[in-house]
N, C-alpha and C positions, 0 to 999 in steps of 0.2 A: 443681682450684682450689688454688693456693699463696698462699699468705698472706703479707702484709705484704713482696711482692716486685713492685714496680713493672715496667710493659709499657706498650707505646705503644700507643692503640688510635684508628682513623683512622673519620669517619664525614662524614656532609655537611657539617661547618663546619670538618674539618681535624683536627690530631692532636693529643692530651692522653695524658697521662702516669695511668695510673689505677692503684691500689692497693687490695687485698679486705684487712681486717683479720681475725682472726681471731674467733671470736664473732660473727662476722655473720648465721649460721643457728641461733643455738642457740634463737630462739625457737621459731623455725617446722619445725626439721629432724624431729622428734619426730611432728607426725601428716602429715607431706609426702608426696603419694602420685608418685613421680619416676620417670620412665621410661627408658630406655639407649635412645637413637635413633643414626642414621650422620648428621653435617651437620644435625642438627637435625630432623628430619624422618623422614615415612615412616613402616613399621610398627616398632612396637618391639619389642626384643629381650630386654628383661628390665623389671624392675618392680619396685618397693619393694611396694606394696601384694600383688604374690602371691609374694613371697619370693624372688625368682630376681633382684633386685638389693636390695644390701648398702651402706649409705653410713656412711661411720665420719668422723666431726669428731674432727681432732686438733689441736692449739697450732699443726701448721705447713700442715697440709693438709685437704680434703675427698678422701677414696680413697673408691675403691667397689672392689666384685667384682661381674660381672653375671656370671650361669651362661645360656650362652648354646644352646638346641638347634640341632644342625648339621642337623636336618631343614629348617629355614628358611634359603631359599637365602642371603638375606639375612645371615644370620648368617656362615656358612661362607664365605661371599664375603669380608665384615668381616675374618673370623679371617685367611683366607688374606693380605689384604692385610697385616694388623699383622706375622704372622709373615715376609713377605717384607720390610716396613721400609717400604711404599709408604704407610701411614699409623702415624703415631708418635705424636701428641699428640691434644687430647680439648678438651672447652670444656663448657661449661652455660649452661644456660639459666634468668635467674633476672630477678626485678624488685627494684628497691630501694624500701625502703617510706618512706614519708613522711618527711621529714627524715632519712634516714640515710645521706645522701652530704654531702660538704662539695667545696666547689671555693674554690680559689687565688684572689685576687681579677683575674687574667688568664684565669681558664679552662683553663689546659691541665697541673691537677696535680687529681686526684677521686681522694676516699678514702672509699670504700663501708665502712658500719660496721655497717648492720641491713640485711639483705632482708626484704621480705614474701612471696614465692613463689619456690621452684624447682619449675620444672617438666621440666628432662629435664639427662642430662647424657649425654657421647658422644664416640664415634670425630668426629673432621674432619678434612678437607682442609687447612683454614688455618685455624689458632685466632687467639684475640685475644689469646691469653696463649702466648708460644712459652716458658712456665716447664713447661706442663705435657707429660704425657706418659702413652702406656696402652702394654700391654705384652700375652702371652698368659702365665696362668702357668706357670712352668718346671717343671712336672710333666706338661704338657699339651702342653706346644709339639712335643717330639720324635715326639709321636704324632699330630700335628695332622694330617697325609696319611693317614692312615687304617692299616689294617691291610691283611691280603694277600691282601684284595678290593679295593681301592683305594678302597676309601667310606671318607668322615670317619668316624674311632670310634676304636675299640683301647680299653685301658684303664689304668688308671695311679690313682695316688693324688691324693689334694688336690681333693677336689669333683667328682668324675667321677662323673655319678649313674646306673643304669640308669635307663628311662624304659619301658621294660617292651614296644618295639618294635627291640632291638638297638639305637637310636642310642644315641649318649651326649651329654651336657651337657659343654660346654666352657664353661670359668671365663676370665672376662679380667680383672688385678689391674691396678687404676692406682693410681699416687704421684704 
């Protein structure tokens, strides 16, 4: 999520121009229990509630880290894709609470300024917001093919955890 950076977002009545203010989650981001899913969906990969996803609010952005295990095909599928460039950008999933959007008196300029729930945020195919972007982080990525068994692993710094079955934890950083 990038703040106070306008994107066009297209749905059944046609296109508007929408804008996320910054301080939009600070009520709710504190007991938010939010999940890393691919496209919204499906099983998840990490989780605020058991540690293994990180969400930081800053003046200009929502980042996360999810520490993802490459046991889960799903995951290691994700990684491979971001590292090849076939998915680049990310999106969330949130509701806006009562009164806290405002619209233009035409409709096609909304400026979201409170939510009352996020519930996941994630790798996509096509975001609504082409400002964002997820990445692997660069401590991780050169080891991302694995080591000289060809299975995801290896080791390295910056959130590489053992898991106490030889796999390791891979970290995805988004801005």
């Amino acid at each position: 999520v990038v703040y106070n950076t306008e994107y066009e977002v297209f749905d059944q009545w046609g296109s508007f121009t929408e804008v996320i203010k910054p301080g939009c989650l600070t009520a709710i981001l504190p007991a938010a229990d939010v999940r890393f899913l691919s496209d919204h969906s499906g099983l998840a990969m990490a989780r605020t509630a058991s540690g293994t996803l990180k969400l930081q609010d800053t003046p200009t952005s929502l980042d996360f880290t999810a520490n993802l295990d490459p046991r889960q095909t799903i995951a290691s599928d994700l990684m491979i894709a971001i590292d090849r460039g076939d998915i680049s950008q990310m999106s969330w999933g949130f509701c806006v609470a009562p009164g806290g959007d405002s619209w233009n008196d035409d409709f096609d300029y909304r400026i979201i300024s409170r939510c009352s729930e996020i519930m996941d945020v994630g790798a996509v195919t096509s975001p609504a917001s082409p400002t964002t972007e997820i990445t692997l982080d660069d401590d991780l990525e050169d080891s991302l093919l694995g080591g000289p068994d060809g299975t995801l692993g290896g080791s390295g710094p910056g959130g590489v955890g053992q898991d106490g079955t030889g796999s390791r934890a891979r970290r995805i950083d988004v801005d």
